[in-house]
C-alpha positions as CSV (number, residue, x, y, z in Angstrom):
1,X,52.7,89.5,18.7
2,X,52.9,85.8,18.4
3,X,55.8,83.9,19.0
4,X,56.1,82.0,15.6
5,X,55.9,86.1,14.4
6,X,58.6,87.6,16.5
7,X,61.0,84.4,15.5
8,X,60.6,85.0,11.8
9,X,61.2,89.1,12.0
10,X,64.5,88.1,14.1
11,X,65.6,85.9,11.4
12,X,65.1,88.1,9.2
13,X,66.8,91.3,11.1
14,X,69.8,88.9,11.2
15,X,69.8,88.4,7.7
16,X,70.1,91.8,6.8
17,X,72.4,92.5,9.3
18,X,74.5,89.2,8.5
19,X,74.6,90.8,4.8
20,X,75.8,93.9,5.5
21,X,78.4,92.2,7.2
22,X,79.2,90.2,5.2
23,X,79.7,92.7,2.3
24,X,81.9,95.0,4.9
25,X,85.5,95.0,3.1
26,X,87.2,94.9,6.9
27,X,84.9,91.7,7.4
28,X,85.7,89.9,4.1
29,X,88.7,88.2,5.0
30,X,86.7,86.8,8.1
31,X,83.8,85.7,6.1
């Protein structure tokens, strides 16, 4: 796997875990 490949499939990992944190009720008030 290239590098350029493996940077843009951990971006996007933390996206989706940034949004389910994000919409986590106990995790609202810290957002």
């Amino acid at each position: 796997m290239m590098l350029t490949q493996a940077l843009w499939l951990a971006v996007i990992i933390a996206g989706v875990v940034w949004l389910k944190l994000a919409n986590s009720p106990k995790l609202a008030v810290q957002a």
